[in-house]
Residue, then its C-alpha position, 0 to 999 in steps of 0.5 A: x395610495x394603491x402605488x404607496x401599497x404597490x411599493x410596501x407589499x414587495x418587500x414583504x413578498x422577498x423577505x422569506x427568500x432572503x431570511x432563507x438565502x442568509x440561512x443556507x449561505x450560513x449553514x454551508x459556510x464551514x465546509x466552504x471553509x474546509x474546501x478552501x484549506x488544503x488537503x495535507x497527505x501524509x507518507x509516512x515513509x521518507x521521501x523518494x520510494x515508489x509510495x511517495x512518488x506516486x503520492x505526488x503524482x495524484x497531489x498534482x493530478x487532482x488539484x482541479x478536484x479537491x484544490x491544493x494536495x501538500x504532501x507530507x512525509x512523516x516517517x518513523x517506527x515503521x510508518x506508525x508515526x504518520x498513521x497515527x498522526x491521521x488517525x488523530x486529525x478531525x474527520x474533515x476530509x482535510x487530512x489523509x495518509x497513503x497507508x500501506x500493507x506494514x501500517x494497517x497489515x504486518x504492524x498491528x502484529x509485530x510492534x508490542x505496542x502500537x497507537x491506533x487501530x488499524x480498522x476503527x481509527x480510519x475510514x478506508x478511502x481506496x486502494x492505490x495500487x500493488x507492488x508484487x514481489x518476486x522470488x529471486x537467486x543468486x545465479x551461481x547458486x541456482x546452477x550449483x543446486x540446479x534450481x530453475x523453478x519453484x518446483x526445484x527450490x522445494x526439491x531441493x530445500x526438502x532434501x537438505x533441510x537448513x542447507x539453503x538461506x534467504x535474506x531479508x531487509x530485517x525482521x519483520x520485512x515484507x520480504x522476511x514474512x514472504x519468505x515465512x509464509x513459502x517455508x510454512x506452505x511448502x514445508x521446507x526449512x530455509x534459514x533466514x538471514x536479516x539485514x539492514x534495509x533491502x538494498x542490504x540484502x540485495x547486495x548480500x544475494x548479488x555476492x552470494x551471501x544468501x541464496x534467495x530473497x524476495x525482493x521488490x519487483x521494482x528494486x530486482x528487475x534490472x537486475x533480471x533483465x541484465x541476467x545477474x538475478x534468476x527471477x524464479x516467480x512472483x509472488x502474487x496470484x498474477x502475474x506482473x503486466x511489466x515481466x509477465x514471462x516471469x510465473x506466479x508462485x501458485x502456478x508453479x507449484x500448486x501441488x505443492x502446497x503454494x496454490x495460494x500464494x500471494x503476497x505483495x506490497x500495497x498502498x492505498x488512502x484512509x482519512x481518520x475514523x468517522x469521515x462524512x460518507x459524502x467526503x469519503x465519496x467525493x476523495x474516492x471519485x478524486x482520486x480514482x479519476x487520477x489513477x486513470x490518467x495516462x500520466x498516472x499510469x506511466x509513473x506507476x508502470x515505470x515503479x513496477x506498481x499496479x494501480x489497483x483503485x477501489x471503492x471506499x467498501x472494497x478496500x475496507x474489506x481488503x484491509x481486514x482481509x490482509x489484516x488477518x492473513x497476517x497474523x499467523x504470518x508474523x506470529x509464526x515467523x517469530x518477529x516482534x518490535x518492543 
């Protein structure tokens, strides 16, 4: 008998512990299930620009992570189609999109219509990295009207109002809204000259059709090293790790109402409004460990892009900073997409 109850009492000893093991194993089955689907990152520009090729770098560099990064390009209206493609998904941490400054900066103000909101439809994840922009002229241009500073591009626009121009990849470029926000600031009329696309307005400055542009740093630069540009400034607060003999805006001509200058290209992740803090965490930590890898930062250096990773908070303050900043931007330049 006392064995027969010796046999009986164990199982009735493990029986909560299963019950309880059952349960756990059931309640973390669907995200195991969501770990086990591959992360889809849209680009919402085509394939082959320094966002994309970034993208793909930290989809390969974080695989051991997150598992499997497919990147996704859906370009279209300026890169509204692949933002709102992610803001629509379920907040699962399944899909995200290497937003920039046009998605969630210069659009929600230039399009009449636009599909989401830049602030509530997404949960800022981090900042990726900066591209500046740099004030560049055409050389002949800069010895005829003996231009070697900012300081004398402003002499020199002050004292022939619309005598000079710039151009631009089109309206509503980051290169028009630069030079928008330099005339605003310095108080000088420069004319502006759209075009299609910025390798347009390259070769536009490079003839010398136009006087000046504010290019991509990466697109100008060996156009500079080979002395066919004169490279003026920057346009960030810093100056460039990859040209740092080249000057900032700012320091130019503080005096001369640009002590504030600062605009450049960024990007960076979001995944959809209402991502888990835990999920908005764990691609945080992902992706910031990435950014840190030497193979990461050669990719970047070689695109003339300064990794700048963030926590999830800092970069959703970021975001509504230059969301604000560029509404009197775009409004005062005019531009405007139906």
């Amino acid at each position: 008998m006392r064995s027969r109850q010796k046999r009986t009492s164990t199982p009735m000893r493990k029986a909560p512990m299963q019950r309880r093991t059952v349960l756990a194993l059931l309640a973390a089955a669907p995200f195991a299930r969501a770990q086990a689907r591959p992360i889809r990152l849209v680009v919402p520009y085509p394939a082959g620009g320094p966002l994309d090729v970034i993208a793909r770098v930290l989809a390969e560099r974080v695989k051991d992570a997150l598992g499997t990064v497919i990147v996704e390009n859906r370009p279209g209206a300026g890169g509204n189609i692949g933002a709102d493609l992610v803001a629509k998904s379920p907040p699962d941490g399944t899909t995200i999109v290497m937003g920039a400054v046009a998605t969630h900066a210069i659009n929600p103000w230039l399009y009449a219509k636009i599909p989401y909101d830049p602030l509530r439809d997404f949960t800022p994840i981090t900042r990726v990295a900066q591209v500046p922009n740099v004030l560049v002229m055409n050389v002949e241009a800069a010895q005829r009207l003996r231009v070697g500073s900012v300081r004398d591009l402003v002499v020199a626009a002050r004292a022939q109002p619309g005598r000079l121009n710039y151009g631009s990849g089109g309206n509503g470029s980051a290169g028009h809204l630069a030079g928008e926000m330099f005339k605003a600031k310095a108080g000088v009329f420069i004319v502006h000259i759209p075009y299609a696309g910025g390798a347009a307005a390259q070769l536009a400055l490079m003839s010398g059709q136009v006087d000046l542009t504010f290019d991509n740093l990466a697109s100008a630069s060996a156009n500079i090293r080979a002395g066919k540009l004169r490279a003026l400034a920057v346009t960030t607060q810093r100056r460039s790790s990859v040209m740092p003999e080249v000057p900032t805006i700012a320091e130019s001509a503080r005096d001369f109402g640009l002590g504030d200058f600062d605009v450049d290209t960024w990007f960076g992740l979001f995944g959809p409004a209402r991502l888990p803090a835990e999920t908005t965490q764990r691609l945080n930590a992902a992706f910031v460990d990435a950014m840190a890898s030497p193979e990461v930062k050669a990719r970047a250096g070689a695109l003339m892009a300064e990794l700048s990773p963030t926590t999830p908070e800092q970069f959703a303050a970021f975001v509504r900073s230059e969301l604000a900043k560029y509404e009197g931007v775009v409004k005062a330049s005019g531009a405007r997409i139906d």
